[in-house]
N, C-alpha and C positions, 0 to 999 in steps of 0.2 A: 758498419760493414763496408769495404770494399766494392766497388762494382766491379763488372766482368772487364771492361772498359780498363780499368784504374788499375786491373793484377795484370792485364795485358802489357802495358806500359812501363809494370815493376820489372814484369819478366824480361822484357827486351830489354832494359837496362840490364839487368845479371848476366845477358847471354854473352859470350865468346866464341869468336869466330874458332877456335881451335875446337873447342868443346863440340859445335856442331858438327866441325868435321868430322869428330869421332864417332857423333850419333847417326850421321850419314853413313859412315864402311857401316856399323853394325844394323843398318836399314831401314836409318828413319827417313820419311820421306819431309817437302816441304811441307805447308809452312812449320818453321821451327827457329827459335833462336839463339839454342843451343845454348843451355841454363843446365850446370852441374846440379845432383840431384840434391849435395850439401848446401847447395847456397839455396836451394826452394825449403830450406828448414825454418829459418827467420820468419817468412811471408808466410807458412803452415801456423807460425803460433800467433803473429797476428790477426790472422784471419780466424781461427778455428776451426768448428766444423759449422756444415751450411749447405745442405744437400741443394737448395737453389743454384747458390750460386756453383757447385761444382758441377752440375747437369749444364751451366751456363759456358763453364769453363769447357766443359768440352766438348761441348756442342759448336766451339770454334775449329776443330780439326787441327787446333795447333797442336804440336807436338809436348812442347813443354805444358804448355794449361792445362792437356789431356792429363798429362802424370800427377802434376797438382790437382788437378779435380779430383784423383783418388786419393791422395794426404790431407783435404780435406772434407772428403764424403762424410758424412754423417750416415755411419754403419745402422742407428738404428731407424733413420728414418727413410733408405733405399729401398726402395721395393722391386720382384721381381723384372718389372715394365722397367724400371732403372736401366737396371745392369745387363738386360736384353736386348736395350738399345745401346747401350755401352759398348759391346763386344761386337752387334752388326757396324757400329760406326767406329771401333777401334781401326786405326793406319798402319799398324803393325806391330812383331811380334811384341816388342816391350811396356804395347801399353796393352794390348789383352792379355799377357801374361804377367806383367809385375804391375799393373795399374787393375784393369778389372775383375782378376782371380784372387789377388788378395780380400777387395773389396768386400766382393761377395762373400767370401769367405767367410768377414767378419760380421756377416747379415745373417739373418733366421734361415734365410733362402740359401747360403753356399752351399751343402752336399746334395741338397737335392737339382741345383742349379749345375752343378760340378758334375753328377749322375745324367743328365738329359744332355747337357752337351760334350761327352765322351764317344755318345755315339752318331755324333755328326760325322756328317761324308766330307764335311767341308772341315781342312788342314784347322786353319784358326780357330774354329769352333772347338775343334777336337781338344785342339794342342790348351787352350786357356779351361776346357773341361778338368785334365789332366793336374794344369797347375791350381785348379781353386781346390780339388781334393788333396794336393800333396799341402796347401793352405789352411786348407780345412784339423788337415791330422798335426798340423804343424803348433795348432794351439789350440784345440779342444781337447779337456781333461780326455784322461784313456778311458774311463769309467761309459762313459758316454759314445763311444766308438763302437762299433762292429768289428772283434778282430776276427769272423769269420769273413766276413765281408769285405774287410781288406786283405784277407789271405787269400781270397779266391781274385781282387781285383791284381795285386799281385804277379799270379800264378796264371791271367789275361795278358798283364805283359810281358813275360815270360815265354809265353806260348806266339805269341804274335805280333813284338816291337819290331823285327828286321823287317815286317814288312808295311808297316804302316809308315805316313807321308815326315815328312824328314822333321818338323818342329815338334809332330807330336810323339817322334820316337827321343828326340830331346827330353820333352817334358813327362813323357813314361817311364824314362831314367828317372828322373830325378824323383818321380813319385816311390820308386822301391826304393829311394836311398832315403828318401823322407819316412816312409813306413818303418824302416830300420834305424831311423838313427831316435824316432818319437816313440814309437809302442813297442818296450824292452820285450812283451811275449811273441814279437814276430821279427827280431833280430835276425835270428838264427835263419829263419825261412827266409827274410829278403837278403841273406848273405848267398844260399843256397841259389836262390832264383838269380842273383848277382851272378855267380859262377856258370848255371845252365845260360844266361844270356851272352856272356864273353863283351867282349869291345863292340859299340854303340858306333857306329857311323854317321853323322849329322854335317852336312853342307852350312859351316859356319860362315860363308864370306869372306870379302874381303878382309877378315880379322884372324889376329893367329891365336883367339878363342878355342878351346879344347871340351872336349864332351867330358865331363866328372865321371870318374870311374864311382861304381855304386858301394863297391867294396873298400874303397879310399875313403870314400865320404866318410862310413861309417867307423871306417878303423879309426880314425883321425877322431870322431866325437867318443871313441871306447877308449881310447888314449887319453883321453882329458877326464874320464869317467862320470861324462853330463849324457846318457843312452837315457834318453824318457824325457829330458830336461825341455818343458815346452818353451814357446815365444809369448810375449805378453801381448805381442798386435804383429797380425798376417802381413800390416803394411809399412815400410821403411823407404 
């Protein structure tokens, strides 16, 4: 196995000054060395998984280790105390949202994890609540779902995305286009909720990033005829 030391060392070699630059416009702060997420594939199957050493990894605040420490978490041996301290010490949006909401995701712990932090007052907490349920639905069989429970969670962003804080009306999008493009019996409803919501407004930065239309999303997977078709793993 690797030491934390010795992936530190891999990564700085992978990084690219251009690559950083791009993870800076979209808000990553230092340190970082700016490591495309394809070239962190190699050193994922090297290494494995090793819930140590990724608490290790990211307990460095770098940017890139933080991403790798969730491509290689060891989903089943993280536990709540994990991925709690994950999100308070995440540095920004990309890693509490595509780094510690897939995670969790793929843990015993994701919807109930994804349930308690929706109703944080605090943006971040919100906004990676948001993304570990649209994680959640994104690969857990349907059988095992609540589609009451996603129709009324739904019909919550619906009723009050224009005014919630700007990442997590981002990631409240994205959850009715997840709802709709994974559980074919609430298509219909998250097209509906789609159309009462209209155009999404989000403060992308300096990037010319765009907010996914909900009803795009979804057209676009009824187009290919994959509506239900899960993901094998929340993390990529």
């Amino acid at each position: 196995m690797m030491t934390c030391a010795e992936v530190l060392s891999e990564l700085e070699r992978l990084g690219t000054a251009q690559t950083k630059k791009t993870l800076m416009r979209h808000g990553a702060p230092e340190p970082l060395f700016g490591v495309r997420i394809g070239d962190m594939q190699p050193l994922r199957k090297r290494i494995g998984k090793s819930r140590g050493l990724a608490n290790e990894l990211f307990a460095t605040g770098n940017s890139d280790a933080m991403y790798l420490a969730g491509l290689i978490a060891d989903e089943a041996a993280m536990t709540k105390k994990d991925l709690e301290a994950w999100l308070k010490g995440a540095t920004w949006h990309m890693v509490s949202e595509c780094t510690v909401a897939p995670v969790a995701a793929e843990t015993p712990h994701g919807w109930a994890l994804g349930r308690k932090w929706i109703e944080s007052r605090k943006e971040a907490v919100a906004a990676t609540g948001w993304s570990t349920l649209s994680a959640c639905v994104s690969i857990a069989p349907n059988e095992t779902l609540d589609t009451e429970e996603l129709q009324s969670l739904v019909d919550r962003v619906a009723e009050s995305i224009h005014s919630q804080a700007n990442r997590v009306r981002y990631c409240m999008n994205s959850f009715v286009a997840c709802v709709g493009v994974y559980v074919p019996e609430l298509t219909d409803h998250a097209l509906a909720a789609a159309k009462s919501i209209g155009k999404v407004e989000v403060d992308m930065g300096e990037t010319e990033c765009k907010v996914p239309s909900i009803a795009e999303m979804i057209g676009k997977v009824e187009a290919r005829g994959t509506i239900g078709r899960k993901k094998k793993q929340a993390r990529c």
